[in-house]
PDB file of N, CA, C and O in Angstrom:
ATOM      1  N   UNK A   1      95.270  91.400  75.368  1.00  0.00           N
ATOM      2  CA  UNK A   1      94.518  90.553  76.260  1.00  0.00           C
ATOM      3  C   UNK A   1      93.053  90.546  75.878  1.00  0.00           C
ATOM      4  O   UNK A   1      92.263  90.633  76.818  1.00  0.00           O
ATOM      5  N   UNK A   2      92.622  90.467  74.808  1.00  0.00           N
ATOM      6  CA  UNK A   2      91.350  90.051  74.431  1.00  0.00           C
ATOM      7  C   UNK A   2      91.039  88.762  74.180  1.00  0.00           C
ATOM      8  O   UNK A   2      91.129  88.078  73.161  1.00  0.00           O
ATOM      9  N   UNK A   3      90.391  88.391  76.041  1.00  0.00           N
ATOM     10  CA  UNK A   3      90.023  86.658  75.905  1.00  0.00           C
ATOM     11  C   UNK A   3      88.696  86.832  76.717  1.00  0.00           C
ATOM     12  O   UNK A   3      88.211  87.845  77.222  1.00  0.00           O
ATOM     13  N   UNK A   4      88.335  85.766  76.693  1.00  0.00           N
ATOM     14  CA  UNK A   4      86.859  85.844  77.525  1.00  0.00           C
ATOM     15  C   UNK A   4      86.899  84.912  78.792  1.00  0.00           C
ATOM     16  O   UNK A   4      86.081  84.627  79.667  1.00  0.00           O
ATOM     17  N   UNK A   5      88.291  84.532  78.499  1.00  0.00           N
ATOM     18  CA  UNK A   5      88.532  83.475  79.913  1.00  0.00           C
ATOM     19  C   UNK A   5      89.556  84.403  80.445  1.00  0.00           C
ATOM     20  O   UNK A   5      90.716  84.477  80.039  1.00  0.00           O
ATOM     21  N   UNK A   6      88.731  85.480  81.901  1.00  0.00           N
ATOM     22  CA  UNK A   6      89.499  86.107  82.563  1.00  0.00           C
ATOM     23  C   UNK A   6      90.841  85.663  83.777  1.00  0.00           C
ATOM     24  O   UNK A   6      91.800  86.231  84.300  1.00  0.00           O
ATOM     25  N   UNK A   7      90.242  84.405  83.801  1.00  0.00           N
ATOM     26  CA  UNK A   7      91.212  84.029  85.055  1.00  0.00           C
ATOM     27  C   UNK A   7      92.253  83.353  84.609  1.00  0.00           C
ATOM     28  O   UNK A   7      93.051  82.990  85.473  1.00  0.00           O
ATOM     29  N   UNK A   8      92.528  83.017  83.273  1.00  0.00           N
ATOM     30  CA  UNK A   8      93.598  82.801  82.704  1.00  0.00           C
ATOM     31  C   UNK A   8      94.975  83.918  82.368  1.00  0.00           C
ATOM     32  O   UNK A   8      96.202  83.885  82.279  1.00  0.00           O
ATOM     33  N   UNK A   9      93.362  85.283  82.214  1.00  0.00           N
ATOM     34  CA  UNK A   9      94.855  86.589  82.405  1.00  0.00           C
ATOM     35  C   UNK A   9      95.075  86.631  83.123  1.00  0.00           C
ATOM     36  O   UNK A   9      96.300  86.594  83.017  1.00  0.00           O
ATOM     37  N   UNK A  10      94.744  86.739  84.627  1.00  0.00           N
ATOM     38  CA  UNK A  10      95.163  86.936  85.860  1.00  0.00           C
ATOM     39  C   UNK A  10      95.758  85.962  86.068  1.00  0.00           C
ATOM     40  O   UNK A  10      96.606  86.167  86.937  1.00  0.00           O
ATOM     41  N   UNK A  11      95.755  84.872  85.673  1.00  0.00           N
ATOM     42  CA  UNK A  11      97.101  83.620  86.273  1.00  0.00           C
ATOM     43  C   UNK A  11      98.499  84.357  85.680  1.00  0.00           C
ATOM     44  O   UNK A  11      99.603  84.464  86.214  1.00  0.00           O
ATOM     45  N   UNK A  12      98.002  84.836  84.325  1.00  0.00           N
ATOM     46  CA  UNK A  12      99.726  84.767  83.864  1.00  0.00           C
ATOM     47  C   UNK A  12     100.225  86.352  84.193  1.00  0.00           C
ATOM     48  O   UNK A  12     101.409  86.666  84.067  1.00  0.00           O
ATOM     49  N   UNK A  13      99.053  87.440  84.684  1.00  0.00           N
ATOM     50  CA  UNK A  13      99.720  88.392  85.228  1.00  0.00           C
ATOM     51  C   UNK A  13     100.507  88.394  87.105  1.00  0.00           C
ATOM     52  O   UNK A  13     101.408  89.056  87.620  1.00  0.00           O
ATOM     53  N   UNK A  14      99.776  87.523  87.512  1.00  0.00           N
ATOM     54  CA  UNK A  14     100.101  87.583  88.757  1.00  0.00           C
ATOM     55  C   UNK A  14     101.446  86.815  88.923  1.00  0.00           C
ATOM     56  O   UNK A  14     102.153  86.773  89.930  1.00  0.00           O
ATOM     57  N   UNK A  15     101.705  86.038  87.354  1.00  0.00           N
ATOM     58  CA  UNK A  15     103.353  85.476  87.434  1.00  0.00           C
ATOM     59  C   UNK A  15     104.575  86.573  87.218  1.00  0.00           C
ATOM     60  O   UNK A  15     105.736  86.420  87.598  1.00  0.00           O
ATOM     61  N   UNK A  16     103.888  88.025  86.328  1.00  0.00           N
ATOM     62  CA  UNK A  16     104.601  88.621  86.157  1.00  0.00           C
ATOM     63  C   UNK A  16     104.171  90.615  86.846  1.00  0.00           C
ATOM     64  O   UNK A  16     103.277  91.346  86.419  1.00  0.00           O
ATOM     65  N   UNK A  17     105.322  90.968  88.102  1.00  0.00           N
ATOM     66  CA  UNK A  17     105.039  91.676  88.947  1.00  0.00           C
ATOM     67  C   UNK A  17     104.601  92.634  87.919  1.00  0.00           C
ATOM     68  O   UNK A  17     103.419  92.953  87.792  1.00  0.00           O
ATOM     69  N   UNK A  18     105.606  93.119  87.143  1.00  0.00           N
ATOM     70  CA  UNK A  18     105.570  94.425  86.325  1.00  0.00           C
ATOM     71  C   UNK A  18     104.226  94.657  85.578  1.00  0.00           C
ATOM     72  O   UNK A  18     103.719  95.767  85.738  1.00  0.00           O
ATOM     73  N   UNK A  19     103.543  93.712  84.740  1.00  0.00           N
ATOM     74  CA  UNK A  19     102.832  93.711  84.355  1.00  0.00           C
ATOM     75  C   UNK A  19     100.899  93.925  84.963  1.00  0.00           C
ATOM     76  O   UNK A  19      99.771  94.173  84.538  1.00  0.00           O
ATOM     77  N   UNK A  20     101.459  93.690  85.876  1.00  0.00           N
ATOM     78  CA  UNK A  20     100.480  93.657  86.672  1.00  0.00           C
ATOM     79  C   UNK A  20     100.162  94.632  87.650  1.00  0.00           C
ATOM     80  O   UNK A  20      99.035  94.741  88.133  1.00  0.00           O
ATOM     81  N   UNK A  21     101.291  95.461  88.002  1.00  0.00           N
ATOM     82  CA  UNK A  21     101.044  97.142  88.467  1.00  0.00           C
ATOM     83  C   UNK A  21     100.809  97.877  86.994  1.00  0.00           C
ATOM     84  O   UNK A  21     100.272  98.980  87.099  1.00  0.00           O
ATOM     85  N   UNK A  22     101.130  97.443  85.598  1.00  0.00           N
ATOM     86  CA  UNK A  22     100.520  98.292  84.710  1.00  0.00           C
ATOM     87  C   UNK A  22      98.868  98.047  84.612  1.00  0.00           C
ATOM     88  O   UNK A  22      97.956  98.874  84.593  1.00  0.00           O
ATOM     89  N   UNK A  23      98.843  96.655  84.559  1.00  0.00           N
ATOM     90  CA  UNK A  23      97.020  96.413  84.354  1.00  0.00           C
ATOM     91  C   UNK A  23      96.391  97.102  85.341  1.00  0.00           C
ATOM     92  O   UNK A  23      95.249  97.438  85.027  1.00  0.00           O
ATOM     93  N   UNK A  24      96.715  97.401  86.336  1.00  0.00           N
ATOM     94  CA  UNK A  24      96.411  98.055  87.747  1.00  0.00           C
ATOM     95  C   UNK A  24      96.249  99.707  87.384  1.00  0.00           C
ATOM     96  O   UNK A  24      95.217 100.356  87.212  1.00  0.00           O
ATOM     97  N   UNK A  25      97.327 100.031  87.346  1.00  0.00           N
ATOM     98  CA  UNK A  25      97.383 101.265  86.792  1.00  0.00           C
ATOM     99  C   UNK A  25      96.215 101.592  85.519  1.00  0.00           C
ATOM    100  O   UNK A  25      95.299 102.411  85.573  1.00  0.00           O
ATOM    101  N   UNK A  26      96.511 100.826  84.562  1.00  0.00           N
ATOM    102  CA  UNK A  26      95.850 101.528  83.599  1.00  0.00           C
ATOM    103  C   UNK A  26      94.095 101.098  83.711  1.00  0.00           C
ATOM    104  O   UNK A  26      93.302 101.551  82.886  1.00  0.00           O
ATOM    105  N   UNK A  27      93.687 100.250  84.750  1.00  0.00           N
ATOM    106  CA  UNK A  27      92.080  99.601  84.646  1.00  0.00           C
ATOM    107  C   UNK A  27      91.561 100.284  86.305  1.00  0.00           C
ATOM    108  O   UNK A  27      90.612  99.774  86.901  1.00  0.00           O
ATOM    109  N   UNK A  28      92.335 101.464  86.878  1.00  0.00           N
ATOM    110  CA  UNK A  28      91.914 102.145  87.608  1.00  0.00           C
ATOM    111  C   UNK A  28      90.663 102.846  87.525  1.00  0.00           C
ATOM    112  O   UNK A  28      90.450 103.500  86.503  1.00  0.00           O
ATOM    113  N   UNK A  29      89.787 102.814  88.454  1.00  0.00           N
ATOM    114  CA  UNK A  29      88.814 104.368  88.446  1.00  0.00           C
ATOM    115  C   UNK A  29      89.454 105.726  88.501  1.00  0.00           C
ATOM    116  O   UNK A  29      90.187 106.195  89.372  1.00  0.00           O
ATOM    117  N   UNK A  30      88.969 106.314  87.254  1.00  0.00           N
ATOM    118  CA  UNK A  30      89.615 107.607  87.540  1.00  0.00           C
ATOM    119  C   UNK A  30      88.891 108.727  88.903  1.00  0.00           C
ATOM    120  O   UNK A  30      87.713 108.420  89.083  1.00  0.00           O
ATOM    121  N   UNK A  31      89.286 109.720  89.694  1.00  0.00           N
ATOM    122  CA  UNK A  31      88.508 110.302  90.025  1.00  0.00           C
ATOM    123  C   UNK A  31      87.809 111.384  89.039  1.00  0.00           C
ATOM    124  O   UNK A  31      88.452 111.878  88.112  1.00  0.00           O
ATOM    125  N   UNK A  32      86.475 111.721  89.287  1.00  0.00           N
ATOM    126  CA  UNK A  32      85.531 112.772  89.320  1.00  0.00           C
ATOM    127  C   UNK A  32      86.092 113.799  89.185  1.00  0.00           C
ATOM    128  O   UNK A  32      86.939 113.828  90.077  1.00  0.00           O
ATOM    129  N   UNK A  33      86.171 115.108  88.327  1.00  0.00           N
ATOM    130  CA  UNK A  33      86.424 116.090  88.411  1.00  0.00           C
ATOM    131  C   UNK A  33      85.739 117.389  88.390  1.00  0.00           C
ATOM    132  O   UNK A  33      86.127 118.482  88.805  1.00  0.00           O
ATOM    133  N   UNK A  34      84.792 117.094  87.900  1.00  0.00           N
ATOM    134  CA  UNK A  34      83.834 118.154  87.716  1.00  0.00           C
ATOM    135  C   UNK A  34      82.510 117.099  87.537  1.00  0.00           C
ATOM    136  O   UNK A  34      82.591 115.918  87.200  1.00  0.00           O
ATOM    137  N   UNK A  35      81.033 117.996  87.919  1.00  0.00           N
ATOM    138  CA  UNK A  35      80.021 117.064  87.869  1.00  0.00           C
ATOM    139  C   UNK A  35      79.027 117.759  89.608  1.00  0.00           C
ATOM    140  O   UNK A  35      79.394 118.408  90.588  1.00  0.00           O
ATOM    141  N   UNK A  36      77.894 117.231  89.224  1.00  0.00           N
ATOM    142  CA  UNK A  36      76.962 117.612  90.332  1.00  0.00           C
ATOM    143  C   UNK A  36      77.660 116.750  91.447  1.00  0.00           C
ATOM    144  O   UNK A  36      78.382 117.204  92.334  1.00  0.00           O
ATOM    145  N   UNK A  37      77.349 115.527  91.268  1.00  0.00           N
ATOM    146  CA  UNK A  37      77.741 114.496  92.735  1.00  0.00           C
ATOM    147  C   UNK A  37      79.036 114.555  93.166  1.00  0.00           C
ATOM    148  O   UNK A  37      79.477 113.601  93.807  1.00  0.00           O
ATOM    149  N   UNK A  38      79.842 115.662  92.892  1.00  0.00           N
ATOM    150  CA  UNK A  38      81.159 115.881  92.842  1.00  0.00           C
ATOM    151  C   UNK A  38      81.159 117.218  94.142  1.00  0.00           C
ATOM    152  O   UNK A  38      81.939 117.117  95.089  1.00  0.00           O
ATOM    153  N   UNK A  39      80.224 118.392  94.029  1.00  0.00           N
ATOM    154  CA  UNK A  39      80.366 119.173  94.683  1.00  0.00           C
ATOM    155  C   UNK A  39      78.626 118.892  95.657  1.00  0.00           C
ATOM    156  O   UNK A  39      77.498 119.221  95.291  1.00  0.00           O
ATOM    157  N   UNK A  40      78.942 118.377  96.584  1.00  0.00           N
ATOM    158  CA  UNK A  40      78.021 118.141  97.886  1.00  0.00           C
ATOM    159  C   UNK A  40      78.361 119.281  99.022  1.00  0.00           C
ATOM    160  O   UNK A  40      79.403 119.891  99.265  1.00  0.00           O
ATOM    161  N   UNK A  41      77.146 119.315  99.573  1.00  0.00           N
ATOM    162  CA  UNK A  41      77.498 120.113 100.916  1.00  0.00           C
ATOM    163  C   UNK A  41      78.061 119.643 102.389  1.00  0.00           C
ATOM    164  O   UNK A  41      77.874 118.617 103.043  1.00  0.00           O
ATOM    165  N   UNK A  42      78.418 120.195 102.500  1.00  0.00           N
ATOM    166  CA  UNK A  42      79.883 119.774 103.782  1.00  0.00           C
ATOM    167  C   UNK A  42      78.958 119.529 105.241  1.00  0.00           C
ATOM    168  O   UNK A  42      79.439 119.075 106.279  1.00  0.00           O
ATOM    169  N   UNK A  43      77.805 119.860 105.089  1.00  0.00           N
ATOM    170  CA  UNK A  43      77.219 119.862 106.192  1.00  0.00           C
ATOM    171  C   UNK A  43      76.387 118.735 106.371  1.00  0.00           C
ATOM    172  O   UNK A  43      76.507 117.846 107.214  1.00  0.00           O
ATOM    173  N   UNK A  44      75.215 118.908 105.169  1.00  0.00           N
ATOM    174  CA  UNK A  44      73.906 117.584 105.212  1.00  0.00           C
ATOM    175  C   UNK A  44      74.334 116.541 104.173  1.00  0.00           C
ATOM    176  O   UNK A  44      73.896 115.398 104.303  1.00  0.00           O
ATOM    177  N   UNK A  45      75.261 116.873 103.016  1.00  0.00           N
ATOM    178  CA  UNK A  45      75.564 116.163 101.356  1.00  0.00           C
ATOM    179  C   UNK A  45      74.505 116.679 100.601  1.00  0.00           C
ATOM    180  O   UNK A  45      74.629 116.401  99.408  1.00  0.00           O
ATOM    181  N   UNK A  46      73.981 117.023 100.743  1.00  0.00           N
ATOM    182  CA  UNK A  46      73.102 117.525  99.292  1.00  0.00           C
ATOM    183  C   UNK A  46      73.634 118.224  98.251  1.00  0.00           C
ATOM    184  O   UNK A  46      74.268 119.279  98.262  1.00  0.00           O
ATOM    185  N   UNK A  47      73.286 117.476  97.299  1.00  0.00           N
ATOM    186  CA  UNK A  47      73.909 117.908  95.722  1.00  0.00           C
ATOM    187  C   UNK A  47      73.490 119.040  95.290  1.00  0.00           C
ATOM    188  O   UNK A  47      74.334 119.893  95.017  1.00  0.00           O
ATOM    189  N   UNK A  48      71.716 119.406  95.078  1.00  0.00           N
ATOM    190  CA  UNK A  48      71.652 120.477  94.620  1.00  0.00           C
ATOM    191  C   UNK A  48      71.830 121.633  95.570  1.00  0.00           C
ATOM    192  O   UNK A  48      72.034 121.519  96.779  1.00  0.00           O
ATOM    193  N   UNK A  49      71.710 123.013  94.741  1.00  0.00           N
ATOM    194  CA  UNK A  49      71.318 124.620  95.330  1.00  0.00           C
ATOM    195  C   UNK A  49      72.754 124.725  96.407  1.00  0.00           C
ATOM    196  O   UNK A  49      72.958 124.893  97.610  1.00  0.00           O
ATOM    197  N   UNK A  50      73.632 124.496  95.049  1.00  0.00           N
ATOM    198  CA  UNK A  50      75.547 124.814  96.190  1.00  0.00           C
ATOM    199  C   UNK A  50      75.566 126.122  95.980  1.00  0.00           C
ATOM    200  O   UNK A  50      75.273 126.711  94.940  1.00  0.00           O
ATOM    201  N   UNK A  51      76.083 126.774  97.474  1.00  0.00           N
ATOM    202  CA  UNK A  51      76.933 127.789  97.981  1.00  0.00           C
ATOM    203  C   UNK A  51      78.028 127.251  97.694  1.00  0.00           C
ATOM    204  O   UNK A  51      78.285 126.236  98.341  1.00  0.00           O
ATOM    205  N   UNK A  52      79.025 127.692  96.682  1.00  0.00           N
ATOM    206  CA  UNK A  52      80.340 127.305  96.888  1.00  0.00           C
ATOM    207  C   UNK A  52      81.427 128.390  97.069  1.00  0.00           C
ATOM    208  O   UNK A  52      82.558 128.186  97.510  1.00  0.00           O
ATOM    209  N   UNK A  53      80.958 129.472  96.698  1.00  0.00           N
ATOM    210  CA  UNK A  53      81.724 131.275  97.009  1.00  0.00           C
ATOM    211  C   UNK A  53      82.106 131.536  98.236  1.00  0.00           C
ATOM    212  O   UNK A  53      81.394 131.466  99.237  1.00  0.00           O
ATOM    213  N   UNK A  54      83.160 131.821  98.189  1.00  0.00           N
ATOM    214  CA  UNK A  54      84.100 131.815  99.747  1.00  0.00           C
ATOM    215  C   UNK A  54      84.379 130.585 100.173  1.00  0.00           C
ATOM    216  O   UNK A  54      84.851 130.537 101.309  1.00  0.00           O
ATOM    217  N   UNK A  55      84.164 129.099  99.350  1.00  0.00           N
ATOM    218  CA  UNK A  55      85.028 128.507 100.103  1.00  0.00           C
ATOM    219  C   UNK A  55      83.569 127.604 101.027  1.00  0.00           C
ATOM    220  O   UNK A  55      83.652 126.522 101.608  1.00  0.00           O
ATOM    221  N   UNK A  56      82.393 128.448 100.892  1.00  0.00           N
ATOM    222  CA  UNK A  56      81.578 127.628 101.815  1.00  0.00           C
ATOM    223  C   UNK A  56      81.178 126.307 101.858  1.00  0.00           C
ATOM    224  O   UNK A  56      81.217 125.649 102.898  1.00  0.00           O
ATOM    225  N   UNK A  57      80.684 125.749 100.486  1.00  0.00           N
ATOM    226  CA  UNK A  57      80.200 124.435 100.304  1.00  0.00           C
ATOM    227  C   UNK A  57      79.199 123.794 101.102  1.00  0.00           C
ATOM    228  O   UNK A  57      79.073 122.736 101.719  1.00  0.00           O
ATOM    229  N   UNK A  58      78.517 124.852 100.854  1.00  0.00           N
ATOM    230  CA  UNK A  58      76.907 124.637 101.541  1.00  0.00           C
ATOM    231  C   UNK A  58      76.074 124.384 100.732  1.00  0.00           C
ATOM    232  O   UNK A  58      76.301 124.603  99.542  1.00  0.00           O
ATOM    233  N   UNK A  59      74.903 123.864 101.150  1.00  0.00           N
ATOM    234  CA  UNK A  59      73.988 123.973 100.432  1.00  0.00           C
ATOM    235  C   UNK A  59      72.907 125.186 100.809  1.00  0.00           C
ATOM    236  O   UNK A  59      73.135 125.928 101.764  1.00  0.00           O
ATOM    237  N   UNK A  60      71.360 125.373  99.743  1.00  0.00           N
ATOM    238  CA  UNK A  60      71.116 126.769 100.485  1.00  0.00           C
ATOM    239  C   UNK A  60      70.260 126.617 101.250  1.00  0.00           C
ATOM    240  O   UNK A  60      69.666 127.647 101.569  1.00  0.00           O
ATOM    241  N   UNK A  61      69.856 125.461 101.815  1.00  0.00           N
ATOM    242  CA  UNK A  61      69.180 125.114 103.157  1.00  0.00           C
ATOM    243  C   UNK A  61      70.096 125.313 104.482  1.00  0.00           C
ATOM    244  O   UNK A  61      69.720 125.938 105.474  1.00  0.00           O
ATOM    245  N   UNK A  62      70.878 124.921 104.394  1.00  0.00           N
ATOM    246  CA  UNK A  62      72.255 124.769 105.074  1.00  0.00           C
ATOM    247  C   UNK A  62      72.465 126.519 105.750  1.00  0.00           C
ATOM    248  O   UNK A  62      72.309 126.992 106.876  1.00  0.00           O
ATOM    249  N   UNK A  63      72.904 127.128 104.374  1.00  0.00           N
ATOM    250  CA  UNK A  63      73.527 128.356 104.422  1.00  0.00           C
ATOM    251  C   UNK A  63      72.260 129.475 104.921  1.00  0.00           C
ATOM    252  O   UNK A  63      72.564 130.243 105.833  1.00  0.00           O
ATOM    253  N   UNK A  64      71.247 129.544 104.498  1.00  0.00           N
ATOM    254  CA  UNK A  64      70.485 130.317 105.412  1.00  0.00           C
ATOM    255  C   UNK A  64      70.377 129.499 106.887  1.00  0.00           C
ATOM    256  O   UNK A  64      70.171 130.392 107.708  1.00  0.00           O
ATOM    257  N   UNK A  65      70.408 128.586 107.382  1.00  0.00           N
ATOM    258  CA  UNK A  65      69.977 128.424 108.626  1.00  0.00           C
ATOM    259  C   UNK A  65      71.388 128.707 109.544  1.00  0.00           C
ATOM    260  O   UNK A  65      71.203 128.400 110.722  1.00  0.00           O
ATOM    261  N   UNK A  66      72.210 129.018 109.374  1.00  0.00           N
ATOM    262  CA  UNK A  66      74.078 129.215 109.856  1.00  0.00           C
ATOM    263  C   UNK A  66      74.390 130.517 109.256  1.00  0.00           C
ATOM    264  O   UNK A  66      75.556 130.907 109.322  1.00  0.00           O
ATOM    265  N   UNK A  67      73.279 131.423 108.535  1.00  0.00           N
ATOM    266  CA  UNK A  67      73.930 132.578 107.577  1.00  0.00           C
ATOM    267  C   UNK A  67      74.644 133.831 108.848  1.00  0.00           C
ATOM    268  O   UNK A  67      75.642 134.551 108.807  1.00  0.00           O
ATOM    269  N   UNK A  68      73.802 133.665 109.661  1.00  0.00           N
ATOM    270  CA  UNK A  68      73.952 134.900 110.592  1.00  0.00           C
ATOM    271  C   UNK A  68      75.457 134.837 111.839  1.00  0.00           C
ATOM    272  O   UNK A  68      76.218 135.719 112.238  1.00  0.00           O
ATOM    273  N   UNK A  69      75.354 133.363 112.130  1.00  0.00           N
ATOM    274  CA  UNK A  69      76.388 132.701 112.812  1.00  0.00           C
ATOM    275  C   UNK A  69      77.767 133.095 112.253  1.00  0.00           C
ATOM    276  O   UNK A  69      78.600 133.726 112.903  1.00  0.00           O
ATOM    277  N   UNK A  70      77.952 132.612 110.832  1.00  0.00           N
ATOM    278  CA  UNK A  70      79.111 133.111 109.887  1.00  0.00           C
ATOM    279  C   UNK A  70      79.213 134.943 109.761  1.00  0.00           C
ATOM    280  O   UNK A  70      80.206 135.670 109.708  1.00  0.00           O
ATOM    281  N   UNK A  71      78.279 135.151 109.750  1.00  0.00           N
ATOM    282  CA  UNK A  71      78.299 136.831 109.506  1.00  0.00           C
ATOM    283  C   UNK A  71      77.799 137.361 108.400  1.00  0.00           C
ATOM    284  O   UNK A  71      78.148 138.405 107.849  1.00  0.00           O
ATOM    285  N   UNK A  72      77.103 136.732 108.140  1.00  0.00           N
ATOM    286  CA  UNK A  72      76.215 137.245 107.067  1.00  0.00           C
ATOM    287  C   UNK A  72      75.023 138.052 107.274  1.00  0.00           C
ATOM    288  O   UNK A  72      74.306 137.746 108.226  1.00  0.00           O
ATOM    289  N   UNK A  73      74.604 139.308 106.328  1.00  0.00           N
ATOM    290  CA  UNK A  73      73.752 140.379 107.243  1.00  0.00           C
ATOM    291  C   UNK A  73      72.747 140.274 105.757  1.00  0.00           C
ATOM    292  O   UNK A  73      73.389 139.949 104.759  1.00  0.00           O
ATOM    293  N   UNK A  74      71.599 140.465 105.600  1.00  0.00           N
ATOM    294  CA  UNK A  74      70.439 140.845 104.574  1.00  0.00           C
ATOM    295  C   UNK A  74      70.057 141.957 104.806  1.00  0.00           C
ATOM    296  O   UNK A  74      69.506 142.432 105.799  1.00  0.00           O
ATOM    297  N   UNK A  75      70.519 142.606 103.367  1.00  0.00           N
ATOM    298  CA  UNK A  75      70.612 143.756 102.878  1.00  0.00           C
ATOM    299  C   UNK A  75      69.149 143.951 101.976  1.00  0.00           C
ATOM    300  O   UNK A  75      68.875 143.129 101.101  1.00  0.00           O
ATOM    301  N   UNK A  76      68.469 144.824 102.199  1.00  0.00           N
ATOM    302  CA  UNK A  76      67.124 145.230 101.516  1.00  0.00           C
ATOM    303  C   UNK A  76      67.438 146.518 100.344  1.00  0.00           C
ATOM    304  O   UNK A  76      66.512 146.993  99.686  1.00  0.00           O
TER     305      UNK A  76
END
């Protein structure tokens, strides 16, 4: 399918079902798997300075202001 008149592919895929859950399939967005904008914080979204140990997915604005609530103690 290398044409520059797109709506001519789509006429002759939409005649044929099969073909057209493959173009689908294969011209999908993949998801994200790894990457900054991938791991946000669960609380505000902020990308940088992740807590992600234990599961938290904080950020560290986030995680000090809730640290004590969760049970977290500062150790000197």
């Amino acid at each position: 399918m290398t044409t520059k008149n797109y709506t001519k592919v789509l006429k002759q895929l939409k005649v044929n079902p099969t073909k057209m859950r493959k173009y689908l399939k294969h011209s999908a967005k993949r998801k994200e798997l790894a990457g900054l904008a991938n791991k946000k914080c669960g609380r505000c979204g902020r990308v940088g300075g992740h807590v992600g140990q234990y599961g938290l997915n904080l950020c560290r604005h986030c995680f000090r202001e809730i640290a004590k609530e969760i049970g977290f103690k500062k150790y000197n």
